[in-house]
N, CA, C and O atoms as a GROMACS GRO file, in nm:
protein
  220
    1UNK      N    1   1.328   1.973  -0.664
    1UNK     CA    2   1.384   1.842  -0.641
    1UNK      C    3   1.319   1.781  -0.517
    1UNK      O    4   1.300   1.849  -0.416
    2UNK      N    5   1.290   1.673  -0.522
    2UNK     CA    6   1.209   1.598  -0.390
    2UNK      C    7   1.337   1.532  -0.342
    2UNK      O    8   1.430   1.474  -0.398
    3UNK      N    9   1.299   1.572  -0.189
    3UNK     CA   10   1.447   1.441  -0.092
    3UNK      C   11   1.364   1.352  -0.054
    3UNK      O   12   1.243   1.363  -0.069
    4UNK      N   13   1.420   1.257  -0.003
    4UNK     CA   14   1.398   1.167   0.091
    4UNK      C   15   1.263   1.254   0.228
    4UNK      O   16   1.172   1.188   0.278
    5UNK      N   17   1.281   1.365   0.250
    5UNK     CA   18   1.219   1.406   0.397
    5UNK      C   19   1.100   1.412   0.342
    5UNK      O   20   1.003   1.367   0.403
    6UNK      N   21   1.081   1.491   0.158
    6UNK     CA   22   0.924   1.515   0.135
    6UNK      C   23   0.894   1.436   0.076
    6UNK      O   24   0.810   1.475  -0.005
    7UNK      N   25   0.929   1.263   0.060
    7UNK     CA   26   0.875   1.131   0.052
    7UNK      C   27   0.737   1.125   0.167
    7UNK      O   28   0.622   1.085   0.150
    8UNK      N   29   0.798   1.176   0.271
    8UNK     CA   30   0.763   1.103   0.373
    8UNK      C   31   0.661   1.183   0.447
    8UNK      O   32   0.579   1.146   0.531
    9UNK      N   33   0.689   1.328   0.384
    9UNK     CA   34   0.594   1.424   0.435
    9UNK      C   35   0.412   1.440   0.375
    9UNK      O   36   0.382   1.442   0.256
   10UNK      N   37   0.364   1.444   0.430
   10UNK     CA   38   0.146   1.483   0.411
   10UNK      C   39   0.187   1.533   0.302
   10UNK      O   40   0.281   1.612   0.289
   11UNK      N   41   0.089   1.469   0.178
   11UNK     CA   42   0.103   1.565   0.061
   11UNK      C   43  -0.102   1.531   0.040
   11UNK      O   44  -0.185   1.459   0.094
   12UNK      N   45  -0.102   1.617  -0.052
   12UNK     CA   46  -0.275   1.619  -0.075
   12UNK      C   47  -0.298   1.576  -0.256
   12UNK      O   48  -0.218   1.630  -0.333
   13UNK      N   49  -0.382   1.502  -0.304
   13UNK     CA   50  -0.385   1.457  -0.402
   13UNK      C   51  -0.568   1.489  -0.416
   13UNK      O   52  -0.651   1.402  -0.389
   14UNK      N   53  -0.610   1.648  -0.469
   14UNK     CA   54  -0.729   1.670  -0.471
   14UNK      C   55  -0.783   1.676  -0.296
   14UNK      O   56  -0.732   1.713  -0.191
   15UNK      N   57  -0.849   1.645  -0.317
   15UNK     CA   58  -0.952   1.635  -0.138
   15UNK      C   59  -0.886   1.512  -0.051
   15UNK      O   60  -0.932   1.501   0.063
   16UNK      N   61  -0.800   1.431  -0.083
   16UNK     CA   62  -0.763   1.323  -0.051
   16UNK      C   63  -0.592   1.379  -0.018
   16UNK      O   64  -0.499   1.406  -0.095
   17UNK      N   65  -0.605   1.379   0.148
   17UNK     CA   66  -0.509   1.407   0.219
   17UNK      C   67  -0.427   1.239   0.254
   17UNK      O   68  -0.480   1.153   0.323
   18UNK      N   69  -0.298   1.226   0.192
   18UNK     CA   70  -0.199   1.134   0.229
   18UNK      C   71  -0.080   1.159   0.320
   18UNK      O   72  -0.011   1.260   0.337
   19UNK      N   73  -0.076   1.021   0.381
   19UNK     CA   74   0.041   1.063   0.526
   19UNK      C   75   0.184   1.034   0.415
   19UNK      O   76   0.294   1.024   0.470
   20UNK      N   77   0.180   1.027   0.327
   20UNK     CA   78   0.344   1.010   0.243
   20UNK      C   79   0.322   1.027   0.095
   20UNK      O   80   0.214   1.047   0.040
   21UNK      N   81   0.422   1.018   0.048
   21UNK     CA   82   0.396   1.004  -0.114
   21UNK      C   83   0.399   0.824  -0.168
   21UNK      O   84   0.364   0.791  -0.281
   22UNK      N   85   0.433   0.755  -0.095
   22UNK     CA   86   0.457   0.634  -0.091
   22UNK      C   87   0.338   0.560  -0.122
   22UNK      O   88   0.263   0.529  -0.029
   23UNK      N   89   0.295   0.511  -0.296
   23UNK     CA   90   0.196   0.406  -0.304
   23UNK      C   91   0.190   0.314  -0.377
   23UNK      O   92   0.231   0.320  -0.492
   24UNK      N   93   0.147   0.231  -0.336
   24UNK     CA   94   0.140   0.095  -0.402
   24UNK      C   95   0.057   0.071  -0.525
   24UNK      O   96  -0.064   0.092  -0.516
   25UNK      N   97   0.111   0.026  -0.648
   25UNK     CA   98  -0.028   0.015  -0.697
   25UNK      C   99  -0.079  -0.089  -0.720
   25UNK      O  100   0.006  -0.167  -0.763
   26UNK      N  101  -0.225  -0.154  -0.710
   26UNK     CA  102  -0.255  -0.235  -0.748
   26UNK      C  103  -0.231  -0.351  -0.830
   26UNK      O  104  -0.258  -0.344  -0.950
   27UNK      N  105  -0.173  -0.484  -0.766
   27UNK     CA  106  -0.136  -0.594  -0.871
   27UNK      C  107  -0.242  -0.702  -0.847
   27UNK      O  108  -0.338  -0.720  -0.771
   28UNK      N  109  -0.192  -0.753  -0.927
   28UNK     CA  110  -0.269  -0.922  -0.963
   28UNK      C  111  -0.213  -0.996  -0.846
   28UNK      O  112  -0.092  -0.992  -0.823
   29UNK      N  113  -0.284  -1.054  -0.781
   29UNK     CA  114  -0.207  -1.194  -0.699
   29UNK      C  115  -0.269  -1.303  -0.696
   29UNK      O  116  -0.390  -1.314  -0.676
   30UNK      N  117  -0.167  -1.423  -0.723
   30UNK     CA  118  -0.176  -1.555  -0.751
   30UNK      C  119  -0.160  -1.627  -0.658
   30UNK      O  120  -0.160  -1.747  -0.686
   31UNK      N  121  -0.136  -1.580  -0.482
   31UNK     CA  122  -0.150  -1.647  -0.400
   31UNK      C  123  -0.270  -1.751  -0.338
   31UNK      O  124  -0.317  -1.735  -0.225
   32UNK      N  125  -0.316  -1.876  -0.444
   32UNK     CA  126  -0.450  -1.902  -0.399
   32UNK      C  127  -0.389  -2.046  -0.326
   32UNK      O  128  -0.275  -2.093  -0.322
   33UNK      N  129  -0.520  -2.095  -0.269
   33UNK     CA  130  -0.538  -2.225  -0.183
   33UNK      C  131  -0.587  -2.280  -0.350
   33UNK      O  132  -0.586  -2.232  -0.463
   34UNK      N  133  -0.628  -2.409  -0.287
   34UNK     CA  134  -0.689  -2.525  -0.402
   34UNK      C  135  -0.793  -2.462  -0.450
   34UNK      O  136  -0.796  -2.438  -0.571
   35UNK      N  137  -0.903  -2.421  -0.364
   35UNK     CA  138  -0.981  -2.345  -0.377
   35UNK      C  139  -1.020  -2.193  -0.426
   35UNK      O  140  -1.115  -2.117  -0.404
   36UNK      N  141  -0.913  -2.187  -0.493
   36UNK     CA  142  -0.856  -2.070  -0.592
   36UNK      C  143  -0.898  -1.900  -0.485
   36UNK      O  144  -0.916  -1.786  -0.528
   37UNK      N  145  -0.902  -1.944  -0.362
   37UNK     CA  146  -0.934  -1.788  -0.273
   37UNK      C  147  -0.757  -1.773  -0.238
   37UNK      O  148  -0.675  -1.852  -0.283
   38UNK      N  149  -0.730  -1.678  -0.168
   38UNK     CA  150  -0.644  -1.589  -0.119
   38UNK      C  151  -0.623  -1.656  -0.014
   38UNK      O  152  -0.720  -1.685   0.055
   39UNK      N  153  -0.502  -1.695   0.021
   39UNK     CA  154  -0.406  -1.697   0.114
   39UNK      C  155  -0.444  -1.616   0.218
   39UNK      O  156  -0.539  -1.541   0.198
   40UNK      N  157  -0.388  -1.616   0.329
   40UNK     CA  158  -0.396  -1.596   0.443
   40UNK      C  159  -0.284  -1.470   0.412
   40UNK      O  160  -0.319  -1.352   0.412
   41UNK      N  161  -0.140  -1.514   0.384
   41UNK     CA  162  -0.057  -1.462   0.343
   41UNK      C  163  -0.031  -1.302   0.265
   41UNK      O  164   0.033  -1.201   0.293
   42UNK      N  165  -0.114  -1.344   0.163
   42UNK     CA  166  -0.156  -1.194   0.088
   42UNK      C  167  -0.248  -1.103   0.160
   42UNK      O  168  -0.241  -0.984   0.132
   43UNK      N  169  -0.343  -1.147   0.258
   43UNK     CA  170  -0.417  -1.065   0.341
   43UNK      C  171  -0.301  -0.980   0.448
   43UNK      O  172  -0.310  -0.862   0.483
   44UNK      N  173  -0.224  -1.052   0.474
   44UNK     CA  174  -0.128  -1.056   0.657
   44UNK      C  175  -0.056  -0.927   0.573
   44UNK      O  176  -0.052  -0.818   0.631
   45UNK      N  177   0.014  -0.942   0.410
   45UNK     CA  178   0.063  -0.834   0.355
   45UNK      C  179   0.015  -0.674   0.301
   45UNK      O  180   0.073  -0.567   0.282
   46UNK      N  181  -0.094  -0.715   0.293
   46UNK     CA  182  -0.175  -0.602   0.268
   46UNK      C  183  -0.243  -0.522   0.377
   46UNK      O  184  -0.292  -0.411   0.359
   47UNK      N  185  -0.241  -0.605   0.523
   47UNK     CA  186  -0.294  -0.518   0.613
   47UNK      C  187  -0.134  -0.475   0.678
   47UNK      O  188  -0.128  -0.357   0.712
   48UNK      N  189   0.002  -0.559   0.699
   48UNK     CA  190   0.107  -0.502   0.716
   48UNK      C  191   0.140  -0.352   0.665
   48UNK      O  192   0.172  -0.256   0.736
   49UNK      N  193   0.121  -0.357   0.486
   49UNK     CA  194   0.125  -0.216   0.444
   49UNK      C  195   0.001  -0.123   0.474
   49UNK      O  196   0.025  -0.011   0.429
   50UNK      N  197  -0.094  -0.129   0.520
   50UNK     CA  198  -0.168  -0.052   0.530
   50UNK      C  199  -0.119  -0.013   0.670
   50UNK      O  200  -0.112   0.110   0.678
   51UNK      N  201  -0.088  -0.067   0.769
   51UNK     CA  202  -0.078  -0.001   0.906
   51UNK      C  203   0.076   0.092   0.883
   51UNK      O  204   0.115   0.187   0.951
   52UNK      N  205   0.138   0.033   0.771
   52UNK     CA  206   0.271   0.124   0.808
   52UNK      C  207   0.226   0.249   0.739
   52UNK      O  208   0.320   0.328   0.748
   53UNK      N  209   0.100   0.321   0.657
   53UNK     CA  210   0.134   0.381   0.600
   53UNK      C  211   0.112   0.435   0.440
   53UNK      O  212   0.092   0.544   0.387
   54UNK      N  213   0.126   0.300   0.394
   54UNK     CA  214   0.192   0.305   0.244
   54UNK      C  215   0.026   0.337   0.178
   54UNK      O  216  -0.059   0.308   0.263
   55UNK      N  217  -0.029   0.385   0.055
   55UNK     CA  218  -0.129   0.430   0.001
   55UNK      C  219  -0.179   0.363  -0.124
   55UNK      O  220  -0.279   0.406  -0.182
   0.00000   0.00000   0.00000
């Protein structure tokens, strides 16, 4: 049974050592300007989750 503590604990996935089990997966985002690029917004979120962590 997994708790809450070995969420959060180093697990290894092959050669690829992770600080949690916690990951995101890849979506589509529709956050564009006129100019059909990316928001400022969707960047500010994706480097937010990367510093906390998440994989």
């Amino acid at each position: 049974m997994i708790t809450i503590k070995d969420i959060f604990d180093e697990c290894s996935l092959g050669d690829l050592k992770l600080k949690s089990r916690i990951i995101r997966t890849g979506t589509w985002e529709r956050q564009t300007d006129d100019g059909g690029f990316l928001k400022s917004e969707v960047f500010d979120r994706y480097e937010k989750m990367a510093k906390s962590g998440v994989g």
